[in-house]
C-alpha positions as CSV (number, residue, x, y, z in Angstrom):
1,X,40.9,36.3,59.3
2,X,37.9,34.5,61.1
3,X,36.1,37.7,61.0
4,X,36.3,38.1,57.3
5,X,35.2,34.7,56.4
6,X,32.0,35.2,58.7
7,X,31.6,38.7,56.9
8,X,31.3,36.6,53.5
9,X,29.0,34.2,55.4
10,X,26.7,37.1,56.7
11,X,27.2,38.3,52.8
12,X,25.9,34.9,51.3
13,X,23.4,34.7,53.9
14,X,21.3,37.5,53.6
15,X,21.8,37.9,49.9
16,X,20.4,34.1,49.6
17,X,17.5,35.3,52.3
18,X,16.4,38.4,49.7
19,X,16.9,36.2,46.8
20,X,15.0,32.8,47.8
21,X,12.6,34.6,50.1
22,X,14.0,32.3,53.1
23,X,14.9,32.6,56.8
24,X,19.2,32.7,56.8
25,X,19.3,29.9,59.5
26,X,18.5,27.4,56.5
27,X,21.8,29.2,55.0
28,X,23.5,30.3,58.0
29,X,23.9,26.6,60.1
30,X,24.9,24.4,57.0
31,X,27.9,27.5,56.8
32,X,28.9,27.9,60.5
33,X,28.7,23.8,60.5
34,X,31.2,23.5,58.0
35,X,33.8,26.7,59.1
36,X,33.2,25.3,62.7
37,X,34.6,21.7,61.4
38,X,37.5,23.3,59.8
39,X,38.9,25.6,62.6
40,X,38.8,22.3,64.7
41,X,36.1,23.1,66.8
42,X,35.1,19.8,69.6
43,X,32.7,17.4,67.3
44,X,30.7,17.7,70.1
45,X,30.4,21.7,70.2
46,X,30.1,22.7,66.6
47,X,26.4,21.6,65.7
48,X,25.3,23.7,68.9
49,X,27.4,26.6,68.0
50,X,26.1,27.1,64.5
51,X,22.5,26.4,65.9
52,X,22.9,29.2,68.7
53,X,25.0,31.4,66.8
54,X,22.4,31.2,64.0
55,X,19.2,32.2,66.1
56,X,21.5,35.4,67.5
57,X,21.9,36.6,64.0
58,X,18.4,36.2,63.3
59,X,17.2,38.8,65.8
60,X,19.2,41.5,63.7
61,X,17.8,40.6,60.2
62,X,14.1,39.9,61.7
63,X,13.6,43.5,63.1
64,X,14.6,44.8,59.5
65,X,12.1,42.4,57.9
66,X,9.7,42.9,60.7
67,X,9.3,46.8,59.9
68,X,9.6,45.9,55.9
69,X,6.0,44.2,56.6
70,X,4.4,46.1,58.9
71,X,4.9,49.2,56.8
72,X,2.6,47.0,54.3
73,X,0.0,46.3,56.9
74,X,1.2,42.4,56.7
75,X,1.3,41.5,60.7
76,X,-1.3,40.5,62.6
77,X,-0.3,41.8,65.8
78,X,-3.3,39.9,67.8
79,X,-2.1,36.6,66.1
80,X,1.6,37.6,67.3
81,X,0.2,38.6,70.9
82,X,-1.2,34.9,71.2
83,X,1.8,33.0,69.8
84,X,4.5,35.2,71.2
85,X,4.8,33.5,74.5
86,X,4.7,30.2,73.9
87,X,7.5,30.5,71.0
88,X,9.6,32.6,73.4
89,X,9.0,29.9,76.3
90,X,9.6,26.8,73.7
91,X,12.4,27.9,72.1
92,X,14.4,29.0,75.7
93,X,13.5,25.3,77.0
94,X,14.2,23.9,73.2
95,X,17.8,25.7,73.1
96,X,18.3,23.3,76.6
97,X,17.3,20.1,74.9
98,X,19.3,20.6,72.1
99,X,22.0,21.2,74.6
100,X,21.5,17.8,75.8
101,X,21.3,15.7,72.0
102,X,24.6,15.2,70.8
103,X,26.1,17.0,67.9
104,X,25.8,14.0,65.8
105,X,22.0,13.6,66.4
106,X,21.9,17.4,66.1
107,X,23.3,16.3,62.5
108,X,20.9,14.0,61.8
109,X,17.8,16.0,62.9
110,X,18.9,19.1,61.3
111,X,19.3,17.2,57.8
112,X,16.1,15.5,57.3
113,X,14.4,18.7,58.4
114,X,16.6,20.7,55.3
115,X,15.2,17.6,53.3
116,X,11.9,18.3,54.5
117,X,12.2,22.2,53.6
118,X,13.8,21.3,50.1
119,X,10.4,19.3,49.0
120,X,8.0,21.7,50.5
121,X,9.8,24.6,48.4
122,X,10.5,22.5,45.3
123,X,6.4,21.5,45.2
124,X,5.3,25.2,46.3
125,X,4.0,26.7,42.8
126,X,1.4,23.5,43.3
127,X,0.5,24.3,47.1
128,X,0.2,27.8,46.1
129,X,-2.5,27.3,43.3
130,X,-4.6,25.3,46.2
131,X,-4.2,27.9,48.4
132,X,-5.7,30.8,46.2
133,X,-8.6,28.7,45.5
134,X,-9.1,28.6,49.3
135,X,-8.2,32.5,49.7
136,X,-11.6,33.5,50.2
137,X,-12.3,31.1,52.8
138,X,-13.4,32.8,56.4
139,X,-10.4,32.8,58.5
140,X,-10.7,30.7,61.8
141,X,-8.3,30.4,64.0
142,X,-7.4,28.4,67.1
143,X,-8.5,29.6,71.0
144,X,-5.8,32.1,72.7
145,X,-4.4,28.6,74.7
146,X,-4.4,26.3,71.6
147,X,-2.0,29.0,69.6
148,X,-0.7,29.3,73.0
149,X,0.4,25.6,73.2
150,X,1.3,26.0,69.1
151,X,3.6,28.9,69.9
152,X,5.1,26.3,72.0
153,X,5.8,23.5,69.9
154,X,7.4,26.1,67.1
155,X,9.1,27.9,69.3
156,X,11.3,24.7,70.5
157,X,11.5,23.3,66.9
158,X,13.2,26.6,65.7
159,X,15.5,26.2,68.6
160,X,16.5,23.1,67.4
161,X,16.8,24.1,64.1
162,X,18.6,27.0,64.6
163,X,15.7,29.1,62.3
164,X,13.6,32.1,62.8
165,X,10.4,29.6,62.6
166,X,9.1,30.9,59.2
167,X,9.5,27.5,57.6
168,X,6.8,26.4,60.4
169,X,4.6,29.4,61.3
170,X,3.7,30.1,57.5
171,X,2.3,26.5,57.6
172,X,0.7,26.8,60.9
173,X,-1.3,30.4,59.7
174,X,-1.9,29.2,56.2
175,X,-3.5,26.0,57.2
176,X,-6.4,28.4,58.8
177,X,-6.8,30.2,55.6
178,X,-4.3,33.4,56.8
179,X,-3.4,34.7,53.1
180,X,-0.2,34.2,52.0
181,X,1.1,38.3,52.9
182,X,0.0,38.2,56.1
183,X,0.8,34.6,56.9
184,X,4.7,35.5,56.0
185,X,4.4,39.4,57.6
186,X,3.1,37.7,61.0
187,X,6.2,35.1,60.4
188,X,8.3,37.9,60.4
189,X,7.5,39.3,63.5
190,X,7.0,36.0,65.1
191,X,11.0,35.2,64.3
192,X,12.0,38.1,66.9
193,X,10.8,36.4,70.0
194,X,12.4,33.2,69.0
195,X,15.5,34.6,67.8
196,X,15.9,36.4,71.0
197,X,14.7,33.7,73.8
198,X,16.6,31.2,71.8
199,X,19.8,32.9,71.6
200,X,19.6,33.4,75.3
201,X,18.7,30.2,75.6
202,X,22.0,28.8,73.7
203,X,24.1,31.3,75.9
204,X,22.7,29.9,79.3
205,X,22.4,26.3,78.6
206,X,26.3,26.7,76.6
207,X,27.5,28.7,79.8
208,X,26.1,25.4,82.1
209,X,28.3,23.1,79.9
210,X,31.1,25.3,80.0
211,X,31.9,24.6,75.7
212,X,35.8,25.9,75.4
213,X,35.7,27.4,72.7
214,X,37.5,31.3,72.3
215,X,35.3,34.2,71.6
216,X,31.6,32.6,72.3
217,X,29.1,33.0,75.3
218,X,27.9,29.4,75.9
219,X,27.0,28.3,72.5
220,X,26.7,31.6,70.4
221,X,30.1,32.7,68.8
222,X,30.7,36.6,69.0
223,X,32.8,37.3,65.6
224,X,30.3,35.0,63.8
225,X,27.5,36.8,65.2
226,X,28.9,40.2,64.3
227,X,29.9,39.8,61.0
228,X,26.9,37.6,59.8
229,X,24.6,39.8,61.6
230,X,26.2,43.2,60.0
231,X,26.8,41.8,56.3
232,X,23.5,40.0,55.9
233,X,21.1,43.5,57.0
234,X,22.4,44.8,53.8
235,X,23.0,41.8,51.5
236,X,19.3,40.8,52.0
237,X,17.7,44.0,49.9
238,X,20.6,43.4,47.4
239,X,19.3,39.6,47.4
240,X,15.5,40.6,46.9
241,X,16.1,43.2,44.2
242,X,18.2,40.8,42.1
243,X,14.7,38.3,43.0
244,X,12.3,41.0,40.9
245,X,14.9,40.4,38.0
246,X,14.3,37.0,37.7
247,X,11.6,34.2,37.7
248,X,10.8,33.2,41.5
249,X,10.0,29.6,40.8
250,X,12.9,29.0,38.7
251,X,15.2,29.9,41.7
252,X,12.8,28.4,44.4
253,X,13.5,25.1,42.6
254,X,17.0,26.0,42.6
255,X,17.6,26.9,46.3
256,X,15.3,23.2,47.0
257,X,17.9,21.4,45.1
258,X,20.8,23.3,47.3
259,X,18.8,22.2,50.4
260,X,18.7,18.7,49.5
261,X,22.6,18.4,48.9
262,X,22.9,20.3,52.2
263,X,20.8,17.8,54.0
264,X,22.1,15.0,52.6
265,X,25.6,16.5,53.5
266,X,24.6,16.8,57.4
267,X,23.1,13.0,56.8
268,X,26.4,11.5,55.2
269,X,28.4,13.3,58.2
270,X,26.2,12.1,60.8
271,X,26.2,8.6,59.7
272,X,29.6,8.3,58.4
């Protein structure tokens, strides 16, 4: 039974991922949270395990997408050789400070930042129109340490997040005038070292606390990872061919509004 509701997870996930043009963490944690709660899961367990459980299913969906855009020619692989390090370093060491906040500050954090995601996509046609005035502007990025050090800071946000980092890399390559393809194509890419490092990074620190819970390496739950990770590698082309059917901002606006209930779900828990 536990393995059929995470098949319907991994099924909602990545169809919601191909649809909305999103990482699955923003889908996959608010899920995990809420089955977690109701198989009775320790309060002070469950945030971590849909955070860690999350970032393992992510390395699964982000090879797929990673090949998707480097077919295209969207990755810039020097880009990726300079941030790669630092987001595989942050997110390792932000997987063990999340293992130290408490699962109702883990609430707390993880809702305002789904209330921060929900603005940026519900005000993105507007962003967008700046942004293709600016297209043509030289691109001019950071020294090798300074993307270094940004890598860094990404990295250990994702961890905490429990997302493949797209939600902050696109940002970070935008702001230097990246285009918008290659900006999300070097995204892509960018998710596998932080899925990976921060899965691993769940496990280790989850192993050091010893969480009691059946079927999970320190904080990364096996039969969630399995059938998220299977269901959502399909569901996700099903998702973005149903996308080419219908209008994109109409269901950007749509997923936003999703978002904010979700975040204000993980507020109202955490403070009530």
């Amino acid at each position: 039974m536990e393995l059929l509701i995470f098949l319907i997870i991994g099924a909602l996930a990545g169809f919601a991922a191909g649809l909305f043009g999103v990482g699955g963490g923003t889908i996959i944690v608010p899920l995990l949270f809420i089955v977690f709660t109701q198989m009775d899961y320790s309060p002070d367990t469950v945030m971590h395990l849909a955070l860690g459980t999350s970032l393992a299913t992510i390395i699964v969906t982000s090879i797929s997408s990673l090949m998707a855009h480097n077919k295209k020619g969207g990755v810039m692989w020097p880009v990726f050789k300079n941030l790669a390090p630092g987001l595989a370093l942050g997110c390792f060491l932000g997987a063990g400070i999340a293992g130290q906040i408490s699962g109702l500050y883990l609430q707390l954090i993880v809702g305002v930042f789904l209330l921060w995601v929900a603005y940026r996509m519900f005000t993105a046609g507007k962003r967008r129109t700046h942004m293709s005035d600016a297209s043509h502007t030289p691109v001019v990025l950071p020294s090798k340490p300074k993307q270094l050090a940004a890598g860094g800071i990404i990295g250990a946000a994702s961890a905490i997040f429990g997302i493949g980092g797209g939600s902050l890399t696109v940002p970070y390559l935008t702001r230097y005038n990246v285009v918008m393809q290659k900006a999300v194509g070097t995204s892509a890419a960018c998710g596998l070292p932080i899925a990976i490092a921060g899965a691993l990074g769940f496990m280790f620190f989850g192993m050091q606390q010893q969480v009691d819970v059946p079927n999970t390496i320190g904080f990364v739950h096996i039969y969630a990872f399995l059938g998220i990770a299977s269901m959502s590698f399909f569901t996700a082309k099903v998702g973005a061919k149903v996308a080419h059917m219908l209008s994109p901002p109409l269901l950007k606006k749509c997923f936003s509004v999703l978002l904010f209930v979700v975040g204000l779900y993980f507020l109202y828990k955490g403070l009530f």
